[in-house]
C-alpha positions in Angstrom: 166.5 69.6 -95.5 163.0 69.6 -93.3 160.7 71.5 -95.7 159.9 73.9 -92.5 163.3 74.8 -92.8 162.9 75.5 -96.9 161.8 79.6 -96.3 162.5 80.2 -100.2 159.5 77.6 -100.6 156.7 79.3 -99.6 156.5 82.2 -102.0 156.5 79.7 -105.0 154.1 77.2 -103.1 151.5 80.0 -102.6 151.6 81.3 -106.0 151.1 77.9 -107.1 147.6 77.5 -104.9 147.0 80.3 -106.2 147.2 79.7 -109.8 145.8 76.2 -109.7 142.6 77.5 -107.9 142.3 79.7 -110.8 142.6 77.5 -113.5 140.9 74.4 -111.9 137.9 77.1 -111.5 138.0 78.3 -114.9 137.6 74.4 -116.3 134.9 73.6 -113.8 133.1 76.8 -115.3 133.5 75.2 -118.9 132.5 71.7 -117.4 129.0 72.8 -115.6 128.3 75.0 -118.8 128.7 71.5 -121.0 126.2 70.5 -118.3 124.0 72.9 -118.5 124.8 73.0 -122.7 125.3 76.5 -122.8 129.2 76.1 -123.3 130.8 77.4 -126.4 133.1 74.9 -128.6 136.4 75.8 -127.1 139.9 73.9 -126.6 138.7 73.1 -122.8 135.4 71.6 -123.7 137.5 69.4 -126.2 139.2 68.7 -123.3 137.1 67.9 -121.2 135.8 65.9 -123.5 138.5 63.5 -123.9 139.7 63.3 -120.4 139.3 59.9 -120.1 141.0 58.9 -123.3 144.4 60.9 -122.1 144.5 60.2 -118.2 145.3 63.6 -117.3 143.8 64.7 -113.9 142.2 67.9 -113.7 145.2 69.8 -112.8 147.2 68.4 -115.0 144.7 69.3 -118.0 143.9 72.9 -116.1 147.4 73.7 -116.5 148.2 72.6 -120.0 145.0 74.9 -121.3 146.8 78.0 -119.4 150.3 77.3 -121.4 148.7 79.9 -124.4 148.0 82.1 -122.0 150.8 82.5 -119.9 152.8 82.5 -123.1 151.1 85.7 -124.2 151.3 86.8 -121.0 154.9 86.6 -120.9 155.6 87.6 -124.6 153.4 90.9 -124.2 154.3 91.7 -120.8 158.0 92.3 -120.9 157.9 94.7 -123.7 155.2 96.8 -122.3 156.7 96.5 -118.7 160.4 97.1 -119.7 160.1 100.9 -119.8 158.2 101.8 -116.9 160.8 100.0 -114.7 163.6 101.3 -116.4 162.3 105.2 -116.0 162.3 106.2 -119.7 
């Protein structure tokens, strides 16, 4: 199918832009603060750090550092959700 015709497509594809502007921005903020040397030890200046030893490209490392987060995310978010959409 001609992906013009995929309609179900573009709600995912824009999330994802969205969320991989995010997190790409997020590391480059880390990576000009090792720079600059004012960046705190942190899983993504470890990272960054070892990029070249891993072959991950930026996106692919982004979105590995966001898994914690959007697991906590997730994990808090239903709970704390679940009763204010099901008018308790």
């Amino acid at each position: 199918m001609q992906e013009c015709l995929q309609w179900f497509r573009r709600k995912p594809e824009q999330m994802r832009q969205r969320d991989t502007r995010a997190y790409l921005g997020l590391l480059n903020d880390v990576r000009e603060g090792i720079e600059a040397g004012t960046a705190m030890p942190s899983i993504a200046s470890k990272a960054l750090e070892k990029t070249a030893n891993w072959g991950l490209s930026d996106v692919e490392i982004a979105y590995a550092l966001s898994t914690p987060w959007q697991a906590g995310v997730s994990t808090v978010g239903s709970p704390v959700g679940w009763p204010m959409t099901n008018n308790l």
